[in-house]
Backbone as a ProteinNet text record, in pm:
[ID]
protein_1_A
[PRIMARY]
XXXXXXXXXXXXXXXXXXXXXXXXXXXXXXXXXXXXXXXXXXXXXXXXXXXXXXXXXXXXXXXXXXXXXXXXXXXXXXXXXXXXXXXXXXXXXXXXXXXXXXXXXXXXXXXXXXXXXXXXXXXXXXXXXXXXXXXXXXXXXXXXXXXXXXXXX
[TERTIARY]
13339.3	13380.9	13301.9	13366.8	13278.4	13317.9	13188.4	13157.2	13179.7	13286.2	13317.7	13153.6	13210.4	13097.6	13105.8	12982.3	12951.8	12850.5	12962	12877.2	12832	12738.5	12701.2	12650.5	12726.6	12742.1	12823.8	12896.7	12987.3	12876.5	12742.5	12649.6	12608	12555.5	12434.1	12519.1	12520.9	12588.9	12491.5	12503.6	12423.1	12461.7	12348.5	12384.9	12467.8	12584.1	12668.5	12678.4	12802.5	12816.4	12878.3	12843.3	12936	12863.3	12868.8	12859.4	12927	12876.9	12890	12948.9	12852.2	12808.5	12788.5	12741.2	12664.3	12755.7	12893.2	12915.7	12961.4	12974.1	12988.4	12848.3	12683.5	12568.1	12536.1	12457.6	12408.1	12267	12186.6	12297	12332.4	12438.2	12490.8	12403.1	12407.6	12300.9	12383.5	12341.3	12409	12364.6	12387.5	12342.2	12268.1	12147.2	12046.2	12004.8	12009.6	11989.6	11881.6	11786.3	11651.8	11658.1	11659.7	11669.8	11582.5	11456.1	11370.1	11427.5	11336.6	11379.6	11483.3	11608.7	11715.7	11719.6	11802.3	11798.1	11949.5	11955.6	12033.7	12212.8	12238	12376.6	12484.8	12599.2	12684.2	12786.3	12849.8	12905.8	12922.7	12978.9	12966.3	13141	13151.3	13238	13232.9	13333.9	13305.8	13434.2	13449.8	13578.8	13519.6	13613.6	13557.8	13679.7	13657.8	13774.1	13724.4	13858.9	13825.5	13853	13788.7	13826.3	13931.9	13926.6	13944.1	14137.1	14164.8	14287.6	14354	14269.4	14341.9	14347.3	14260.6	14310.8	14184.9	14219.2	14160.4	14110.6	14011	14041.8	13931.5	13962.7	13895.7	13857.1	13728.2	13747.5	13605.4	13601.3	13544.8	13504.2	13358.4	13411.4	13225.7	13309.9	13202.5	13073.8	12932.2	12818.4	12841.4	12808.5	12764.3	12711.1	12775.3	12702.8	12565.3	12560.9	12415.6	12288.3	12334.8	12187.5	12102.6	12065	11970.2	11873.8	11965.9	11816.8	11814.3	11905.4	11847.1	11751.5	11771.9	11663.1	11551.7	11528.1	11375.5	11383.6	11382.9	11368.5	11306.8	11441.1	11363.8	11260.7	11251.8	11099.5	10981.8	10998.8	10909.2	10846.4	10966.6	10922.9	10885.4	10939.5	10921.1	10871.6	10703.8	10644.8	10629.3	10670	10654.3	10539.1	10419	10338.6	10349.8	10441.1	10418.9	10558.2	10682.8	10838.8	10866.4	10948.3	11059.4	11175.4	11245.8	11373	11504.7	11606.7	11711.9	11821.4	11925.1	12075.5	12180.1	12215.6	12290.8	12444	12514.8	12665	12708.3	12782.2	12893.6	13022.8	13099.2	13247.3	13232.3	13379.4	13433.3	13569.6	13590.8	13722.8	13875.9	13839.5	13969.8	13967.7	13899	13872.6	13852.3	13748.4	13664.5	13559	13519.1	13389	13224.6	13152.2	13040.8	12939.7	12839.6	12689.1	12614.5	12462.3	12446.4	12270.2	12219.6	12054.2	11923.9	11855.7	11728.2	11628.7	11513.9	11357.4	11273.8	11247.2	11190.8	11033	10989.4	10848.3	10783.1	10669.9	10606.2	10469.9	10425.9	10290.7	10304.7	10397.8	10385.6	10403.5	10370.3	10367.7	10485.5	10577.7	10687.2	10740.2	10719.1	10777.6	10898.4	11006.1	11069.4	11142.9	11114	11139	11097.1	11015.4	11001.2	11083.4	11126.9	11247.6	11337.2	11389.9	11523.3	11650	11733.7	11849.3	12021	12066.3	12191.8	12259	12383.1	12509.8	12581.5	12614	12623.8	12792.1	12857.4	12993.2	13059.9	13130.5	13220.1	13362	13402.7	13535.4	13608.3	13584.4	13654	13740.6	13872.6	13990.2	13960.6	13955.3	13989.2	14141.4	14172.1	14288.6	14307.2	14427.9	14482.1	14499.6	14440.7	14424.3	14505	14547.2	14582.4	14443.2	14506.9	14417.4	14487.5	14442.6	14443.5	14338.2	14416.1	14302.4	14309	14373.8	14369.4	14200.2	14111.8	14051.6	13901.5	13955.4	13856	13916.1	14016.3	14052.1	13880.5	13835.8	13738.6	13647.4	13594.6	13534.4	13547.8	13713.2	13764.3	13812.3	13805.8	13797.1	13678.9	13599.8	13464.7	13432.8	13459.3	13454.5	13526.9	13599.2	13718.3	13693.7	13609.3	13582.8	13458.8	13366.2	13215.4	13305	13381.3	13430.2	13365.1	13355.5	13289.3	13432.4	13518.4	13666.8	13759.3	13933.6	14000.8	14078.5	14128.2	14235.8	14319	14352.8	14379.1	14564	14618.6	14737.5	14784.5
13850.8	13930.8	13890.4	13900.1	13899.8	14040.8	14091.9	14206.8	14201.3	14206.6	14213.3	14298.1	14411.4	14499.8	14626.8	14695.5	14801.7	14901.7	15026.9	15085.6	15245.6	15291.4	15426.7	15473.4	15644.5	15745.2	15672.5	15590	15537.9	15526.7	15476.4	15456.2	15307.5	15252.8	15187.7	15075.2	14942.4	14832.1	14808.5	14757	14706	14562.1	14462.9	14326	14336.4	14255.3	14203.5	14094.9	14047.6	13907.3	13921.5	13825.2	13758.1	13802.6	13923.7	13904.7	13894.9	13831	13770.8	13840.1	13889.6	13979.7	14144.4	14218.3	14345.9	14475.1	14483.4	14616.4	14687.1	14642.9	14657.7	14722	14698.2	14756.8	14867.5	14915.8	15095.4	15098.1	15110.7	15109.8	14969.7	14949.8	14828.3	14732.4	14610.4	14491.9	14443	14320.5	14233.9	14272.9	14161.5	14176.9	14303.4	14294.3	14365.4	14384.5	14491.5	14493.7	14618.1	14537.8	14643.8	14678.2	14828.4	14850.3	14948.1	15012.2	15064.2	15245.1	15307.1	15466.5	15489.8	15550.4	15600.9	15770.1	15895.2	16015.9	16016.5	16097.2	16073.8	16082.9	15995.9	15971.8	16016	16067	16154.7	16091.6	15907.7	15867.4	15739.1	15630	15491.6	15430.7	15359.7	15298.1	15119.6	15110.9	14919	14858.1	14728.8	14652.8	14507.6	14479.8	14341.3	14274.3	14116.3	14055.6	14014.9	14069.9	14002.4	13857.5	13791.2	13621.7	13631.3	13724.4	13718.6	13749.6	13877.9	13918.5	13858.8	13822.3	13762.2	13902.3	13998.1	14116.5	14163	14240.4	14264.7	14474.6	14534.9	14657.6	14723.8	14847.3	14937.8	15064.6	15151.4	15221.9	15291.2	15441.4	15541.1	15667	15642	15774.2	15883.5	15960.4	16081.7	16110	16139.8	16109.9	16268.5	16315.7	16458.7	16569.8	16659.9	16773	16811.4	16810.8	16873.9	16738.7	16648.4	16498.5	16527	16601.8	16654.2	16689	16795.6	16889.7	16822.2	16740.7	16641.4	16531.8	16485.6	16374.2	16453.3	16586	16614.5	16656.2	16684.2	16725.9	16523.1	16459.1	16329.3	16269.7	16308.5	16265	16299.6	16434	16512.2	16455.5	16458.8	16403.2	16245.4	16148.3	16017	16022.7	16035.2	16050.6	15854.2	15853.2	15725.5	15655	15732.4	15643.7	15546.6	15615	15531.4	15484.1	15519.1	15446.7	15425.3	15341.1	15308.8	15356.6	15419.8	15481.5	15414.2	15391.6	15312.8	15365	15363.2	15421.4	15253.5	15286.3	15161	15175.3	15090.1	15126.6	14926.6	14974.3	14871.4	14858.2	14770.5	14769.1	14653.4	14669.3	14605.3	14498.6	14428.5	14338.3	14347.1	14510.4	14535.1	14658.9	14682.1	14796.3	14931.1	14907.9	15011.1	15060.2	15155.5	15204.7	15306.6	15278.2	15401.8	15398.1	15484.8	15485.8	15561.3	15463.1	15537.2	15576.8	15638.3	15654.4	15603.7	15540.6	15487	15478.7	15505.4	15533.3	15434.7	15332.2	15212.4	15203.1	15231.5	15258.7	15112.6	15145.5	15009.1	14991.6	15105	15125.7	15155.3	15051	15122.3	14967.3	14847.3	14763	14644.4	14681.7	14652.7	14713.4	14780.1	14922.4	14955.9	14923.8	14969.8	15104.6	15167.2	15238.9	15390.1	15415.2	15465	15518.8	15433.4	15426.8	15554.7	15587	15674.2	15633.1	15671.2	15636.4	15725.4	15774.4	15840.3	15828.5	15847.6	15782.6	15909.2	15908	16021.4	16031.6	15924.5	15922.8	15795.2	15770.4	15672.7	15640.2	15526.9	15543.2	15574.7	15541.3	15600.3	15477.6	15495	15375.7	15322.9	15223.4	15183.2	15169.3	15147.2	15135.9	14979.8	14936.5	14788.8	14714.7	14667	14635.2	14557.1	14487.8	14387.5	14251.1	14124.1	14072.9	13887.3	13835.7	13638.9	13574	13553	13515.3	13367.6	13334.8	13159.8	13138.3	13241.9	13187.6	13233.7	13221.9	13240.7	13113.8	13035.3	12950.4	12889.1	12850.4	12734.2	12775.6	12915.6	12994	13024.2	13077.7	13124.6	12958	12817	12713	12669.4	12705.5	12673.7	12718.6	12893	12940.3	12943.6	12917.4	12820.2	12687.1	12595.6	12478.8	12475.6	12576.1	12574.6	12686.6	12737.8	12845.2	12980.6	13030.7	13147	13273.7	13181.7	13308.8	13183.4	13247.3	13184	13178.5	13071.3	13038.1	13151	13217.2	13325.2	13304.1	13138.6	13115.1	13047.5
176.3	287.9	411	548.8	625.8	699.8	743.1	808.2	958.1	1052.3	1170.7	1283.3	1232.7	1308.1	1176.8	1260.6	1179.9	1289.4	1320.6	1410.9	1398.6	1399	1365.1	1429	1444.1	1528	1674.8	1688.2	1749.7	1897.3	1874.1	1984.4	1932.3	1809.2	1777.9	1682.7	1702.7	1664.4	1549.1	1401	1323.2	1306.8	1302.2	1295.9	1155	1137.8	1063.2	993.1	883.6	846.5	749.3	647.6	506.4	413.9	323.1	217.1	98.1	-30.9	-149.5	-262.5	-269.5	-389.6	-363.9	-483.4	-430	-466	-424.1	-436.4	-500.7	-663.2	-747.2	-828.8	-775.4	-811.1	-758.4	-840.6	-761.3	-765.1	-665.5	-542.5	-476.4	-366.5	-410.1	-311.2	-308.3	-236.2	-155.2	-71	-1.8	139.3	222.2	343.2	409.3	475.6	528.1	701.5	745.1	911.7	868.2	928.7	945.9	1109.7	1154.7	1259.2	1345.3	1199.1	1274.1	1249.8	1296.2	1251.6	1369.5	1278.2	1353.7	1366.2	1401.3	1382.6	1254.6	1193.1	1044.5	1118.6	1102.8	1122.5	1086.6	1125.3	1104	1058.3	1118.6	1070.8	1111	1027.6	1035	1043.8	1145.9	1154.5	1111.7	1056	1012.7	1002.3	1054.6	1044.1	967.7	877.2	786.5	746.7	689.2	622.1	499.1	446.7	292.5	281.1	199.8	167	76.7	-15.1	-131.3	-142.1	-53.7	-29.8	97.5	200.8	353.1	386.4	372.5	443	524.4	681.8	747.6	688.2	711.2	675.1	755.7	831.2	878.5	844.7	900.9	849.5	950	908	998.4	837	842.2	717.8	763.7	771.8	828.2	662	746.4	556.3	583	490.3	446.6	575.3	612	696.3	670.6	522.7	500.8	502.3	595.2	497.5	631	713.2	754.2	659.2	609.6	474.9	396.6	353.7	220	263.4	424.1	420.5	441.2	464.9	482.4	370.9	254.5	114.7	45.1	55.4	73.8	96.9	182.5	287.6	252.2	198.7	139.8	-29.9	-86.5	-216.1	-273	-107.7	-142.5	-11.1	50.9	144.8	213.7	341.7	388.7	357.9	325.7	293.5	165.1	70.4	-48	2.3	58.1	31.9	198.3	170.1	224.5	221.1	337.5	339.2	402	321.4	384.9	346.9	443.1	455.3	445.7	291.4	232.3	285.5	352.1	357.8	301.7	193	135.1	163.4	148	225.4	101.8	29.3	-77	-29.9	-143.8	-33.9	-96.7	-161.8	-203	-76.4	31.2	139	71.3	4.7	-14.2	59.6	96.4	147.6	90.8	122.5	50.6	123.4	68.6	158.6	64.6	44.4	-39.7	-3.8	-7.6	52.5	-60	-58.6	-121.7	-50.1	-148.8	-125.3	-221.2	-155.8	-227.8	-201.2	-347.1	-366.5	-310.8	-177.7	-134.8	-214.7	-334.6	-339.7	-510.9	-565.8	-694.4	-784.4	-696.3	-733.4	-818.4	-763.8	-797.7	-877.9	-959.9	-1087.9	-1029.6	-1031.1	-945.6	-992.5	-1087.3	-1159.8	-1084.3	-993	-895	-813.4	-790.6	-672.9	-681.4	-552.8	-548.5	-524.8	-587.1	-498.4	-511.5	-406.1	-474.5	-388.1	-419	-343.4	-224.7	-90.8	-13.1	20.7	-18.1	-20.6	-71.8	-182.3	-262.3	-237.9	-243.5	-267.4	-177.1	-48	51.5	104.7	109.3	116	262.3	305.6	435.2	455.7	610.8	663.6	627	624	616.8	759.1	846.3	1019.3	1037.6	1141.7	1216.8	1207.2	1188.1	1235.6	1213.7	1204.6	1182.6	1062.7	981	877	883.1	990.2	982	1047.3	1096.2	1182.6	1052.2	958.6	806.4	710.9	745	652.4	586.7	654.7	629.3	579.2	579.7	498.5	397.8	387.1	261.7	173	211.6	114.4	65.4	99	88.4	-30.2	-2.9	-115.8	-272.2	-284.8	-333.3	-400.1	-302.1	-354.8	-436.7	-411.9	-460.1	-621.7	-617.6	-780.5	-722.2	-631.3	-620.9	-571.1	-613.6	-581.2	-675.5	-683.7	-664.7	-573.4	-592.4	-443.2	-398.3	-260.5	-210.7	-223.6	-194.7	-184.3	-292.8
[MASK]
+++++++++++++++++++++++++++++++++++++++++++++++++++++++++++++++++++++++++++++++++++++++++++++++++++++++++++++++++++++++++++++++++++++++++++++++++++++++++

């Protein structure tokens, strides 16, 4: 997939791109934008192309009313000094969407067993967009030629 944009609370752009792998794991991996402490976000907008389908897909999906009190309940029980706090959003390339929140222990020596993590919304369909997938050909053969998909046509 490549990740067009990805913007939250319809103010704050997150760097973007191609990822691989990932959203199929929980919580799921793949491409990373470290951006520094934000105030908890209400909702994330993202437009991406799949390689895999030739399909463009959008989407807008509002996190939870209550992740105010859950991130200070969070915060509380996975204190910054020992974790790291990050707000995961995945986009699938059948246009799926999710977001999921983790607290990654910096002080427990890799154990990762530590860790928090739970999911704040799943499964949320994207729209099917407008778009030109000729201007992904060369991307989407690449991938193709190395076996990491099959051929789209």
């Amino acid at each position: 997939m490549w990740v067009e944009e990805v913007i939250v609370d319809q103010s704050w752009r997150v760097p973007a791109g191609g990822i691989e792998h990932g959203f199929d794991q929980h919580p799921p991996m793949g491409g990373v934008a470290v951006l520094g402490p934000k105030p908890a976000p209400s909702s994330v907008h993202a437009r991406w192309f799949s390689y895999r389908t030739q399909t463009f897909y959008d989407v807008t999906v509002s996190l939870p009313e209550d992740l105010d009190d859950k991130l200070r309940k969070w915060y509380r029980d996975y204190p910054l000094d020992d974790y790291s706090h990050t707000l995961i959003v995945g986009f699938s390339g059948k246009g799926e969407a999710l977001a999921w929140w983790k607290a990654f222990c910096s002080t427990c020596n890799y154990d990762r067993s530590h860790d928090f993590h739970t999911p704040l919304i799943e499964n949320v369909q994207a729209d099917v967009v407008e778009g030109d997938p000729s201007g992904y050909r060369l991307q989407t053969q690449e991938l193709v030629d190395e076996g990491s998909m099959p051929s789209p046509w």
